[in-house]
DRENDO-1510 file (C-alpha; in Angstrom, 1 decimal, always signed):
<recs>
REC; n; res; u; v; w
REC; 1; UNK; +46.9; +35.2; -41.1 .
REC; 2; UNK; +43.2; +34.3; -41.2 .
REC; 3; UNK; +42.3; +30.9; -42.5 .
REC; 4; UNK; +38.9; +30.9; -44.0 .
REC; 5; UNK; +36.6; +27.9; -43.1 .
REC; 6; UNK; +33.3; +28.6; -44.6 .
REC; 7; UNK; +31.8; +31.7; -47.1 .
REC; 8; UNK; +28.1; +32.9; -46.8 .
REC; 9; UNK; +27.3; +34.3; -49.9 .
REC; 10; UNK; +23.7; +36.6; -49.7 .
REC; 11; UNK; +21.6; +37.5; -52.2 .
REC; 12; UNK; +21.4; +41.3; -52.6 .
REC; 13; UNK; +19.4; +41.8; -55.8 .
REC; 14; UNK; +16.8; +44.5; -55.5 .
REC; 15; UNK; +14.0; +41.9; -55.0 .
REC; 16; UNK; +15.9; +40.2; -52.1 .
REC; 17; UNK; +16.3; +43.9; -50.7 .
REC; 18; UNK; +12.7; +44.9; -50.9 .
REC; 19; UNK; +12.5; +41.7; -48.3 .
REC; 20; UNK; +15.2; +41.9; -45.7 .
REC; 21; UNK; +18.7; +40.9; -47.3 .
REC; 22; UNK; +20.2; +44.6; -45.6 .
REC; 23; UNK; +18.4; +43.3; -41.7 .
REC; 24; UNK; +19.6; +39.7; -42.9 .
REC; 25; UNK; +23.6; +40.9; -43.6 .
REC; 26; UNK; +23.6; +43.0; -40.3 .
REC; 27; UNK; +22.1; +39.9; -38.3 .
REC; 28; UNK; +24.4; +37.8; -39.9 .
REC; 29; UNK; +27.5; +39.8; -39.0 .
REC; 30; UNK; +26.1; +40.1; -35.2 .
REC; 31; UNK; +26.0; +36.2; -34.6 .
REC; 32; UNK; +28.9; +35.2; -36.6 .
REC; 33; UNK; +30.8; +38.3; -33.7 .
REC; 34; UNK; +28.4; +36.4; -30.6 .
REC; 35; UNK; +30.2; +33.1; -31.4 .
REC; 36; UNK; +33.2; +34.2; -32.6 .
REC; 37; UNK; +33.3; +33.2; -36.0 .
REC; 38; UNK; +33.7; +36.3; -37.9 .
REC; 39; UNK; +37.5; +35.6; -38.4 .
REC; 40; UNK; +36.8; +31.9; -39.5 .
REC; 41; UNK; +33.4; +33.1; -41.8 .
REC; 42; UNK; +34.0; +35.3; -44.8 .
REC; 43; UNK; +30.5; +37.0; -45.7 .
REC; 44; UNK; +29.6; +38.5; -49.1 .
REC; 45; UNK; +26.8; +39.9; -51.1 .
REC; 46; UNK; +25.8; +38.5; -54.6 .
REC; 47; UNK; +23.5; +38.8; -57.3 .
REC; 48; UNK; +20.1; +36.1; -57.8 .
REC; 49; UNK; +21.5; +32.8; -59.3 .
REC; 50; UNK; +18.3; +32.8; -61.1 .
REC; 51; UNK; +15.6; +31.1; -58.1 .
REC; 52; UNK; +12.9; +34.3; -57.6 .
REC; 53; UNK; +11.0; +32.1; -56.2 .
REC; 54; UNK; +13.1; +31.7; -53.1 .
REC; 55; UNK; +14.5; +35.1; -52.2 .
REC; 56; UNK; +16.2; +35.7; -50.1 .
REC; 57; UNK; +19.0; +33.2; -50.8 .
REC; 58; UNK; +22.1; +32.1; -48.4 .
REC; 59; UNK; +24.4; +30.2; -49.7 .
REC; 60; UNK; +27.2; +28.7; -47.6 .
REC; 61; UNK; +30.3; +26.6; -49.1 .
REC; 62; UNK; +32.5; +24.1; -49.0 .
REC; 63; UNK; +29.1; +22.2; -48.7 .
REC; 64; UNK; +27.3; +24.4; -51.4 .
REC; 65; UNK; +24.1; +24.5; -49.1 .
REC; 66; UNK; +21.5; +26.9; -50.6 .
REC; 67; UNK; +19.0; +28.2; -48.2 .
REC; 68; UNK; +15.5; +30.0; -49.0 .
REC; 69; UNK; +13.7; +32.2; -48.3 .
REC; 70; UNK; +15.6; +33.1; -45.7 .
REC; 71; UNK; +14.0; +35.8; -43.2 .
REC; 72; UNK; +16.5; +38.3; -40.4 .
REC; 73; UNK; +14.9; +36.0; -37.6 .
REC; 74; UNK; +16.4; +32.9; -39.6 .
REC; 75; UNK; +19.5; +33.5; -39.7 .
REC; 76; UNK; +20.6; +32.8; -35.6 .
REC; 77; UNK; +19.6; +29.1; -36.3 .
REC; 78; UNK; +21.7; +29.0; -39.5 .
REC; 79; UNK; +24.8; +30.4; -37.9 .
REC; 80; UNK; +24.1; +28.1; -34.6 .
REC; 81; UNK; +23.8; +25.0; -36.3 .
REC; 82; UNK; +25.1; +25.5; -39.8 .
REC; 83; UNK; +28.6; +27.2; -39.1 .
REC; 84; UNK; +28.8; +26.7; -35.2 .
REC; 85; UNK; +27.2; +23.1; -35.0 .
REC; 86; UNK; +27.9; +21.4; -38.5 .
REC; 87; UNK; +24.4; +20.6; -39.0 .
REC; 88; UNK; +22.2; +21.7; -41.8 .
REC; 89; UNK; +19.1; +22.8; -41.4 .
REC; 90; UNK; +16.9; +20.9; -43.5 .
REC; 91; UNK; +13.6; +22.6; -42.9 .
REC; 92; UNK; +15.4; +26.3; -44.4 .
REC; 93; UNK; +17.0; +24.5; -47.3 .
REC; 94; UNK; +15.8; +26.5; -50.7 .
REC; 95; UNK; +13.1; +24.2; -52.7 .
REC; 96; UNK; +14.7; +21.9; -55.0 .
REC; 97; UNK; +15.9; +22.8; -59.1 .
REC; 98; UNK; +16.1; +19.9; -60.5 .
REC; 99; UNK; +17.5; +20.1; -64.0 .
REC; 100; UNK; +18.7; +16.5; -64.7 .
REC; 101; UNK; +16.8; +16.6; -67.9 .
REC; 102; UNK; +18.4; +16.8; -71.5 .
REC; 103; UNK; +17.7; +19.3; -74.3 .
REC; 104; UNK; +16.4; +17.4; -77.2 .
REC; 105; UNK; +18.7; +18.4; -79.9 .
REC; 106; UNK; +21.5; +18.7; -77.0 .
REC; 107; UNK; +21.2; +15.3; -76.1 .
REC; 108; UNK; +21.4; +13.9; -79.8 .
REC; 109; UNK; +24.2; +16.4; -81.4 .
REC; 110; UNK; +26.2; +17.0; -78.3 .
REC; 111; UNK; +25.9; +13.4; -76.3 .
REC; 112; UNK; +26.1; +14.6; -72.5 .
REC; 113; UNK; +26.4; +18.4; -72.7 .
REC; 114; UNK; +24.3; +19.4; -69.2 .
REC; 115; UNK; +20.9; +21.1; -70.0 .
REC; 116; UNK; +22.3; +24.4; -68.4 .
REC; 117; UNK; +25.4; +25.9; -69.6 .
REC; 118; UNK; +27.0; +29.2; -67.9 .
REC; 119; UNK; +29.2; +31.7; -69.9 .
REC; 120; UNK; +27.4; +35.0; -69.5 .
REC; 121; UNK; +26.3; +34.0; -65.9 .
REC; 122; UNK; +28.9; +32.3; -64.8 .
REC; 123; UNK; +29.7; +34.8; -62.2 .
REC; 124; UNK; +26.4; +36.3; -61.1 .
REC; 125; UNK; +25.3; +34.7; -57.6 .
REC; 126; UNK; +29.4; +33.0; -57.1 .
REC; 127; UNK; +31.6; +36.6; -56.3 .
REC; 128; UNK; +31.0; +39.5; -54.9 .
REC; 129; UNK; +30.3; +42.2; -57.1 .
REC; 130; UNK; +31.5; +44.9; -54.8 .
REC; 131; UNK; +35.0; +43.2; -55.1 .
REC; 132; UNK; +37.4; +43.7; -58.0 .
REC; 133; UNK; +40.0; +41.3; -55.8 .
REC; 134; UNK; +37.5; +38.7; -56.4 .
REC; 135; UNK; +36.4; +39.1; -59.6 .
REC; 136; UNK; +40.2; +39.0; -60.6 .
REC; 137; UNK; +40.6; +35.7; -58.8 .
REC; 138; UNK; +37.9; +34.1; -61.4 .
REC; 139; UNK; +39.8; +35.0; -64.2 .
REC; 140; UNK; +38.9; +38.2; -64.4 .
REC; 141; UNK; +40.7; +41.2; -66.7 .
REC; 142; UNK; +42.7; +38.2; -68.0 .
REC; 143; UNK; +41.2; +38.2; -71.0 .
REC; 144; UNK; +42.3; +42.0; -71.5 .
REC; 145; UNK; +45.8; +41.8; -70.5 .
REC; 146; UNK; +45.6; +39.0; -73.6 .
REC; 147; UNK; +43.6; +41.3; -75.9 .
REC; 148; UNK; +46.3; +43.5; -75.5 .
REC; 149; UNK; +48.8; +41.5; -76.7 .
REC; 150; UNK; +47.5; +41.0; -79.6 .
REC; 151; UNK; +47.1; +43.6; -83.0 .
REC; 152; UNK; +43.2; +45.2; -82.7 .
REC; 153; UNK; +42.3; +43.2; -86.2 .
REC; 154; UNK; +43.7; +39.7; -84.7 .
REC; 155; UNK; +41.0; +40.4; -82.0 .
REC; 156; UNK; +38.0; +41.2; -84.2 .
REC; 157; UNK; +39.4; +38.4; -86.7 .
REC; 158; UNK; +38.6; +36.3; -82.9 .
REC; 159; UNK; +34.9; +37.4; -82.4 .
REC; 160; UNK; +34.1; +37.0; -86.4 .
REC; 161; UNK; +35.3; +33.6; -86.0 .
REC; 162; UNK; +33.7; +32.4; -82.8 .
REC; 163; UNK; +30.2; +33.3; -84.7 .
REC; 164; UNK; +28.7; +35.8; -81.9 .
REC; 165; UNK; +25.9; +37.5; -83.1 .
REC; 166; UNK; +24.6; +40.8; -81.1 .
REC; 167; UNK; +22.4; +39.7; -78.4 .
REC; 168; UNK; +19.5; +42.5; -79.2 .
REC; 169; UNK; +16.8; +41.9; -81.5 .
REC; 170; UNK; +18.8; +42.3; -84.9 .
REC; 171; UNK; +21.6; +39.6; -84.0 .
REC; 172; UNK; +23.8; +41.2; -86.3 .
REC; 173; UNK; +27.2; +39.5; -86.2 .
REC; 174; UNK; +29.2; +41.1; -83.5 .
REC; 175; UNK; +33.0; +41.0; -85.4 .
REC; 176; UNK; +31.4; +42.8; -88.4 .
REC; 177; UNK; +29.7; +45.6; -86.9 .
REC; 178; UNK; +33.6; +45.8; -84.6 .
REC; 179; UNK; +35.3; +45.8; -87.7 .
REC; 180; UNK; +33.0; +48.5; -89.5 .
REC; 181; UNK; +33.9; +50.8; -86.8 .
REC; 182; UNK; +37.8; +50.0; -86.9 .
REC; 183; UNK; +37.6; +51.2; -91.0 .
REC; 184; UNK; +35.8; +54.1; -90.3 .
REC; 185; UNK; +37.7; +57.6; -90.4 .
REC; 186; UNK; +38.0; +59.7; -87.4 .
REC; 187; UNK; +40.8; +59.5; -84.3 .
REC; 188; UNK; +37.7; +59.8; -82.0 .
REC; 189; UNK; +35.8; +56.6; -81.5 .
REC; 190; UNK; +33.2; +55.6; -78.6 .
REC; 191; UNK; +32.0; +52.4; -77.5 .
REC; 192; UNK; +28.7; +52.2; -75.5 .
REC; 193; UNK; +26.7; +49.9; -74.0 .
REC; 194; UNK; +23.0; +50.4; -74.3 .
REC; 195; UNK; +21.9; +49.2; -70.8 .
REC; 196; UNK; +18.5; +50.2; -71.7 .
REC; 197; UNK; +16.6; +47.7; -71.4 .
REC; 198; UNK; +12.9; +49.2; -71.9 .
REC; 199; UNK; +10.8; +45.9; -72.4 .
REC; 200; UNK; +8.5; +45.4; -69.9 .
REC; 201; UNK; +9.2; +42.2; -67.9 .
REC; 202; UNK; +12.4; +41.5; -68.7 .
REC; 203; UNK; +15.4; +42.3; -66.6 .
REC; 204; UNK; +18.3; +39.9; -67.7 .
REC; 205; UNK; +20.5; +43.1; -68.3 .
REC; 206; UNK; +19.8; +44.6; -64.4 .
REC; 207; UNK; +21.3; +41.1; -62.8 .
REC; 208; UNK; +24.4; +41.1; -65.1 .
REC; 209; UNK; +24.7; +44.3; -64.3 .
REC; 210; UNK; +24.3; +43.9; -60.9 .
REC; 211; UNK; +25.8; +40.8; -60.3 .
REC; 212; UNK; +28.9; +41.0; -62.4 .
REC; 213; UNK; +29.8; +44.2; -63.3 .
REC; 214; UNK; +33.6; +44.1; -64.4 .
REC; 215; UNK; +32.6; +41.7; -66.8 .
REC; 216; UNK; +31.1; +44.3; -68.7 .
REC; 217; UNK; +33.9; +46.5; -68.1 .
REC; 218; UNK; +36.3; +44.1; -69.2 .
REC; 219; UNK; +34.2; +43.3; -72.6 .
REC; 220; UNK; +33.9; +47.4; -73.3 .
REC; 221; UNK; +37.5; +47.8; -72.9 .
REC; 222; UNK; +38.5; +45.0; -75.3 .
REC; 223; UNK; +36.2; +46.5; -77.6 .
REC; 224; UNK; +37.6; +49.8; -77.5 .
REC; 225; UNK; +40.9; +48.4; -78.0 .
REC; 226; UNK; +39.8; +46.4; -81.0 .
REC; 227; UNK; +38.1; +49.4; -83.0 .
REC; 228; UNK; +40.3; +52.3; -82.1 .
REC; 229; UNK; +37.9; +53.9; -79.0 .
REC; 230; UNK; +39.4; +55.7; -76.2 .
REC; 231; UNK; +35.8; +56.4; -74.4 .
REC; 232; UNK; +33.1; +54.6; -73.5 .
REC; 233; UNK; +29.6; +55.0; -72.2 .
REC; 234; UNK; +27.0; +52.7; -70.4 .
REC; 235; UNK; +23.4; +53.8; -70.9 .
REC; 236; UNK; +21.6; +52.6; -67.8 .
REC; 237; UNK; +18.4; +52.7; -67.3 .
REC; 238; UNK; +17.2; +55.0; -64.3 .
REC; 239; UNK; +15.2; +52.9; -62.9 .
REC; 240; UNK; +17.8; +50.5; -62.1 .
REC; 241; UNK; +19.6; +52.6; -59.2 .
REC; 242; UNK; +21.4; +49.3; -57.7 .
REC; 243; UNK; +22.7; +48.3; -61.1 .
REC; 244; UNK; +24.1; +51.9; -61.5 .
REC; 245; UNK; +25.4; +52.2; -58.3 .
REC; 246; UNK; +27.6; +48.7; -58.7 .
REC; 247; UNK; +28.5; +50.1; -62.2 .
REC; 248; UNK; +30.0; +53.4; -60.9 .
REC; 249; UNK; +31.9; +51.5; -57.8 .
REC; 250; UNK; +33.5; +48.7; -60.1 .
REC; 251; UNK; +34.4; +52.1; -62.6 .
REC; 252; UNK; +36.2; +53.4; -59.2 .
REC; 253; UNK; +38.3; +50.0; -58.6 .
REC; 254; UNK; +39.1; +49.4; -61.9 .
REC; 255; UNK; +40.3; +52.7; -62.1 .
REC; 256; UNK; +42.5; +52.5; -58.7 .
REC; 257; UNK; +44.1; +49.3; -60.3 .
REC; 258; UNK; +45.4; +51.2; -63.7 .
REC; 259; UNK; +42.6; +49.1; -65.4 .
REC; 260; UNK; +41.1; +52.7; -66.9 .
REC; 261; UNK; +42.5; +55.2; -67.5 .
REC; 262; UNK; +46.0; +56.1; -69.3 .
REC; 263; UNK; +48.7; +53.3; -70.5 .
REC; 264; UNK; +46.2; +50.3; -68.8 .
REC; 265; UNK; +48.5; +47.3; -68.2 .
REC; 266; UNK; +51.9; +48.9; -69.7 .
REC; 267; UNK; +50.1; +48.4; -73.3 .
REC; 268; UNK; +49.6; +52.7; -74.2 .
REC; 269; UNK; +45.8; +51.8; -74.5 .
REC; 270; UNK; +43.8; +54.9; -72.6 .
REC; 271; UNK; +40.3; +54.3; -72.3 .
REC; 272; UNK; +37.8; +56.3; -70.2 .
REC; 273; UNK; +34.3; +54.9; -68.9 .
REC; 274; UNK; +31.0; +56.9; -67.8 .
REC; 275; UNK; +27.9; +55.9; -66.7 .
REC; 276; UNK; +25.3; +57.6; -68.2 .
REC; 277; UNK; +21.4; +57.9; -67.1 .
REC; 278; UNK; +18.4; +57.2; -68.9 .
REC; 279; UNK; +15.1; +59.2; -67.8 .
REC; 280; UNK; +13.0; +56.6; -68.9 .
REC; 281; UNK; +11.9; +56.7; -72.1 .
REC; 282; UNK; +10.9; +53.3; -74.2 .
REC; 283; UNK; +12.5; +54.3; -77.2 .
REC; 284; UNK; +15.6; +54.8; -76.0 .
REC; 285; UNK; +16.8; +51.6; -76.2 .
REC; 286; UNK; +17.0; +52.0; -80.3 .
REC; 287; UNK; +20.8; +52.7; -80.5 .
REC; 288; UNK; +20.3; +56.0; -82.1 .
REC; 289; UNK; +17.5; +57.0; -80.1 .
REC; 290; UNK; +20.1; +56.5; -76.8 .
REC; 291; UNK; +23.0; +58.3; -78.7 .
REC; 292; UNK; +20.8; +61.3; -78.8 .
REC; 293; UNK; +20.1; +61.2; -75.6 .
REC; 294; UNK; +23.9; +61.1; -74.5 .
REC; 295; UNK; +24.4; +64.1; -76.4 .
REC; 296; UNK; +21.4; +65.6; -74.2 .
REC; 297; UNK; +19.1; +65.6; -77.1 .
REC; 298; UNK; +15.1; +64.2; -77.0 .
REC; 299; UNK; +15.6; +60.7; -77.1 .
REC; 300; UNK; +14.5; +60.1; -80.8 .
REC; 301; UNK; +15.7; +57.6; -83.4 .
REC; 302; UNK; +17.9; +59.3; -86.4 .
REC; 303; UNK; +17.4; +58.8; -90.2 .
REC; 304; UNK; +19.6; +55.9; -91.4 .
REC; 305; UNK; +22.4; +56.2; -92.8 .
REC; 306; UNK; +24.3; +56.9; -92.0 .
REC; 307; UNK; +25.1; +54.3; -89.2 .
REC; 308; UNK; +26.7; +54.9; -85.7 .
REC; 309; UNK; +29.1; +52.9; -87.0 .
REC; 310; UNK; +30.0; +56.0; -88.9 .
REC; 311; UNK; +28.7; +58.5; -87.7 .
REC; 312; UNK; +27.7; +57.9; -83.9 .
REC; 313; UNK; +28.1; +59.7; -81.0 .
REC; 314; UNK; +28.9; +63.2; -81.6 .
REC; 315; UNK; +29.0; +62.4; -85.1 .
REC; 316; UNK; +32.1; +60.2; -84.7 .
REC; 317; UNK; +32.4; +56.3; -85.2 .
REC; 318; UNK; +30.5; +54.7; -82.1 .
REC; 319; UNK; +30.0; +51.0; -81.6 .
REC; 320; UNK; +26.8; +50.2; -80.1 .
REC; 321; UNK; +26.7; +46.6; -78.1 .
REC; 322; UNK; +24.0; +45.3; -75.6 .
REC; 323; UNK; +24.6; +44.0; -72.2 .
REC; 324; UNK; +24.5; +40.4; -73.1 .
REC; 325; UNK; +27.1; +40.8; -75.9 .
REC; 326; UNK; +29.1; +42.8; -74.1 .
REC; 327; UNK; +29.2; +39.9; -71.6 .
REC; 328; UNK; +30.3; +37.2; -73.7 .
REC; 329; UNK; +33.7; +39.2; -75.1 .
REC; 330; UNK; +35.9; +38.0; -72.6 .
REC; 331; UNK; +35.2; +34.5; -71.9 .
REC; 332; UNK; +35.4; +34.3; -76.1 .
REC; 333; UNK; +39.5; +35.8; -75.7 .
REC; 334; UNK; +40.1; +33.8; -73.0 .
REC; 335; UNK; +38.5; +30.7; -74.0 .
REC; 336; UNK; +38.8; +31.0; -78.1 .
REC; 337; UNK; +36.2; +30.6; -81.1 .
REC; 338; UNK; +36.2; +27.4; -81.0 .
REC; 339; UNK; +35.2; +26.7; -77.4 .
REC; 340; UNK; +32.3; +29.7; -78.5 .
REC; 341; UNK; +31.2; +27.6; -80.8 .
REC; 342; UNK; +30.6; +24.3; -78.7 .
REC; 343; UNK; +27.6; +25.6; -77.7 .
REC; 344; UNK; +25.0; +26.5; -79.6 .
REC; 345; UNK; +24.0; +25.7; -83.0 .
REC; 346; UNK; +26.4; +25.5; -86.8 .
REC; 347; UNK; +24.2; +29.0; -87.6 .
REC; 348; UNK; +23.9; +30.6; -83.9 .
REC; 349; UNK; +27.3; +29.7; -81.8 .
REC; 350; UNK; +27.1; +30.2; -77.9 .
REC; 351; UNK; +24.6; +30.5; -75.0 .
REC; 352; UNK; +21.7; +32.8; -74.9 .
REC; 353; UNK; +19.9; +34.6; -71.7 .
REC; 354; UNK; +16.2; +34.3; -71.0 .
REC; 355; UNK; +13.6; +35.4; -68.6 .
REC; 356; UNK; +10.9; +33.3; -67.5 .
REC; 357; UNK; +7.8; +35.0; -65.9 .
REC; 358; UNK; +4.5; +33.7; -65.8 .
REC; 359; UNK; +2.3; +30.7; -64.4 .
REC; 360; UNK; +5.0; +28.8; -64.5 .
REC; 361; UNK; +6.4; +26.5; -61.9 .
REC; 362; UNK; +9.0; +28.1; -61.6 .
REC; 363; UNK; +10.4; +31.8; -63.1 .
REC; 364; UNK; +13.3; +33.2; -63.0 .
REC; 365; UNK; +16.8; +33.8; -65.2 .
REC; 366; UNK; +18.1; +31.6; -67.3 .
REC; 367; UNK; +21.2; +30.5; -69.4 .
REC; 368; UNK; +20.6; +27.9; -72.2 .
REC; 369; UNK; +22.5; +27.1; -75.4 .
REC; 370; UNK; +21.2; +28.6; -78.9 .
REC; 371; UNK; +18.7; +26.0; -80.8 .
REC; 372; UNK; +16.5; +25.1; -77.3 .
REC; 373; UNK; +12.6; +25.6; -78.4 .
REC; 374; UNK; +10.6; +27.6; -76.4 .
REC; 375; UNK; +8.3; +24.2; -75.2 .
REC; 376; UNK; +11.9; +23.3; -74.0 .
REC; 377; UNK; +12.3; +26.3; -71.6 .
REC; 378; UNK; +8.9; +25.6; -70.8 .
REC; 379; UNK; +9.1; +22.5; -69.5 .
REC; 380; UNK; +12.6; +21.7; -68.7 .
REC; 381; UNK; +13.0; +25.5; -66.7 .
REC; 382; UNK; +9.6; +26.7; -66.1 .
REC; 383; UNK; +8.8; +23.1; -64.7 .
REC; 384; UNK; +5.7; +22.9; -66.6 .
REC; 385; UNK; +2.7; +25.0; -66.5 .
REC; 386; UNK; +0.9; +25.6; -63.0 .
REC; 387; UNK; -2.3; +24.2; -64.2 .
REC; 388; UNK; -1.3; +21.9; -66.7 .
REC; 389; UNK; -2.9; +24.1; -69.3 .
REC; 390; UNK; -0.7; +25.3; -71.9 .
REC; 391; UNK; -2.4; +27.9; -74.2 .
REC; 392; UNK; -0.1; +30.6; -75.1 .
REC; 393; UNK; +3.3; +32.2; -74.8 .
REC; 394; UNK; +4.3; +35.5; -75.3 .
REC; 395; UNK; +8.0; +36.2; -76.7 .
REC; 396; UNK; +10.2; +39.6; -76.6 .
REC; 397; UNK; +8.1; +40.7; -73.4 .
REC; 398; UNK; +5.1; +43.1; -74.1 .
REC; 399; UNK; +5.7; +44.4; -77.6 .
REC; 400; UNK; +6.5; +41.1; -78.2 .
REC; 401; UNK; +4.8; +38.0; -80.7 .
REC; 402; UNK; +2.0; +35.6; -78.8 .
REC; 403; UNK; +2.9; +31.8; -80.1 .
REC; 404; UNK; +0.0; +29.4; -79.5 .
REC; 405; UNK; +0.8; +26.1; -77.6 .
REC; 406; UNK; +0.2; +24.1; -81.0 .
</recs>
C-alpha cells in the first residue's frame, strides 16, 4: 500500500496551458521518478483558484504552499528542495492575497463571517476534475443519493425555501420555475444547462465547468429528479473545448458508476446527459434562442408564451438553469435552506460569482456573499485601482451598464 506524503496540485486552466502547465506536468512527473518520489508524491491537475495574475500555479499540501508563476525550468528546484529537501522556496512562492478585510454590512449583520465565502467554488482549484473518485470523497453525489430519498415536491419545497434565485440576469426564484415544470403536462421533460456564456469578458461558467464538473452533473440530475425529466442537455459554448472535453469525461465516469443512466442508485430514476455545442452565436445564450439551436434550428429567440417551462425543448416541458445555479443545488440538499440562507442578504440568500478584469490590482474570479457593493469588490478583491484613479466601472461585461465612481 502506498502512503501518500505530499499532493501537487497544478493549475490546468486554459490560460495556464497557453504557458506551459502540459511541459510543467511532464517535468514534474520526470523529477519526482529521478528521486524517487513518485510513489510518496501524488500529482493532480486543477482548475484556477481565482489568482490570473500568477499562472501557472503549484500548490503543494500538508503545508498548503502556493507557488507562481511557475515556469517547466522551475519545477527541478521545487521538487529538490520542496518535496526532496523540506525547504520552501521563498523566491517561487505566488504573490501574496491578502483578504483579512471585512465586508461592511458582513462585518455589522453577520459579526465575523470571513470576507470570502466558498459554495459554488469550493471545489475548483482543491480536486481533480478528471477524478470522479475524488470528487466523491468531497462529498460528492451525496446530495443525490439524499435527493432521492425524498418525494420530487419535498425537494423543490427545499430550493423554494433556501431563497435561490437563478443566477442569470432575471434572478427568477429557482424553486418556482422547478415547480412550474413539475405541474406541467407531458411524460417527456428535459433539463438543460445553458453553458452559454456569450458576454464578452466574463468566464465564471468556463472554470466551474472546468474545474468542477460533477458538480454540475450532480445539480442537473437532482433537478431532473425534482421536475419529472429523464434527459438532459448542457449547452456549451464552442469556444470552450477544455470545458467540453472535462464535461464529456465526467459524463463517461458517472456513467461507469450507475450515476446516469437506468435505476441510478437502486432509486428507478433514469436520466440521460449530452453535451451539446454552440457555434457561437451571442444570442444563444437567451434560453429560447439555445433551445432552437438544440433542435438544430437558427439560433433565434421564440415568441413568449408560451414558456419552456411548457413548452420547451421539442415542444415538451424543459427547465432551463445557468451554470452558477446549477452549481449551488447540491451543497443546498446537502447542507439545507437554512445554511443557504446564512449568507447573503433577508431578500437575496447565498453567495454570488464575479469576474474581476481591468486596471485592477488584482483580477481574477471571485466568490462573495449577496449584498457586497461593487466599491467593495473593488477594493477589498481588486486591491484598489492601479492608479489610484477610480472613474468608472462597467457591470454585466460589454452589453453591460457603466456606473460612475461617485
Amino acid at each position: 500500500m502506498k502512503i501518500i506524503r505530499s499532493m501537487v496540485l497544478i493549475s490546468h486552466d486554459l490560460l495556464s496551458i497557453q504557458q506551459g502547465a502540459d511541459r510543467i506536468e511532464q517535468v514534474f512527473r520526470e523529477e519526482l521518478h529521478r528521486y524517487g518520489l513518485q510513489d510518496e508524491v501524488s500529482l493532480s491537475l486543477i482548475e484556477d483558484i481565482g489568482r490570473c495574475f500568477a499562472l501557472p500555479l503549484v500548490i503543494i499540501y500538508p503545508e498548503a504552499v502556493i507557488y507562481g508563476p511557475v515556469t517547466p525550468q522551475d519545477v527541478p528546484l521545487i521538487v529538490e528542495e520542496h518535496l526532496y529537501k523540506g525547504r520552501i522556496v521563498e523566491e517561487k512562492l505566488a504573490p501574496p492575497y491578502d483578504l483579512s478585510g471585512r465586508i461592511a454590512w458582513v462585518y455589522t449583520r453577520k459579526g465575523s463571517l470571513p470576507a470570502e465565502n466558498r459554495i459554488v467554488l469550493k471545489n475548483v482549484g482543491q480536486i481533480d476534475p478528471n477524478s470522479i473518485e475524488d470528487y466523491i470523497a468531497h462529498d460528492g453525489y451525496q446530495a443525490l443519493g439524499m435527493a432521492l430519498e425524498m418525494d420530487p415536491e419535498e425537494v423543490i419545497n427545499q430550493i423554494k425555501a433556501s431563497g435561490l434565485q437563478g443566477r442569470g440576469g432575471a434572478g427568477f426564484p429557482a424553486g418556482l420555475k422547478w415547480s412550474f415544470v413539475r405541474k406541467a403536462y407531458g411524460h417527456q421533460k428535459y433539463v438543460v444547462c445553458n453553458a452559454d456564456e456569450s458576454e464578452p469578458g466574463t468566464f465564471k461558467d468556463r472554470l466551474i465547468l472546468e474545474g468542477d464538473p460533477h458538480r454540475i452533473i450532480e445539480g442537473m440530475l437532482i433537478a431532473g429528479y425534482a421536475v419529472g425529466a429523464s434527459e438532459g442537455y448542457i449547452y456549451i459554448r464552442g469556444e470552450y473545448q477544455l470545458a467540453i472535453d472535462r464535461m464529456e469525461n465526467a459524463i463517461t465516469q458517472a456513467k461507469q458508476l450507475g450515476l446516469l443512466g437506468e435505476d441510478i442508485m437502486g432509486s428507478g430514476f433514469a436520466f440521460e446527459l449530452h453535451v451539446h455545442t454552440g457555434a457561437g452565436a451571442y444570442i444563444c445564450g437567451e434560453e429560447t434562442a439555445l433551445i432552437e439551436s438544440i433542435e438544430g434550428k437558427r439560433g433565434e429567440p421564440r415568441s413568449r408564451p408560451p414558456y419552456p417551462t411548457t413548452e420547451g425543448l421539442w415542444g415538451k416541458p424543459t427547465l432551463v438553469n445557468n451554470v452558477e445555479t446549477l452549481a449551488n443545488i447540491a451543497p443546498i440538499i446537502l447542507n439545507g435552506p437554512d445554511w443557504f440562507r446564512s449568507f447573503g442578504t433577508a431578500s437575496s440568500p447565498g453567495t454570488k460569482v464575479y469576474t474581476i478584469l481591468g486596471n485592477l490590482n488584482v483580477t481574477g474570479l471571485i466568490e462573495v456573499p449577496m449584498g457586497i457593493t461593487l466599491r467593495e469588490i473593488i477594493t477589498l478583491y481588486g486591491k484598489g485601482i492601479k492608479n489610484g484613479y477610480f472613474k468608472m466601472a462597467q457591470t454585466g461585461g460589454s452589453g453591460g451598464s457603466i456606473i460612475p465612481s461617485s
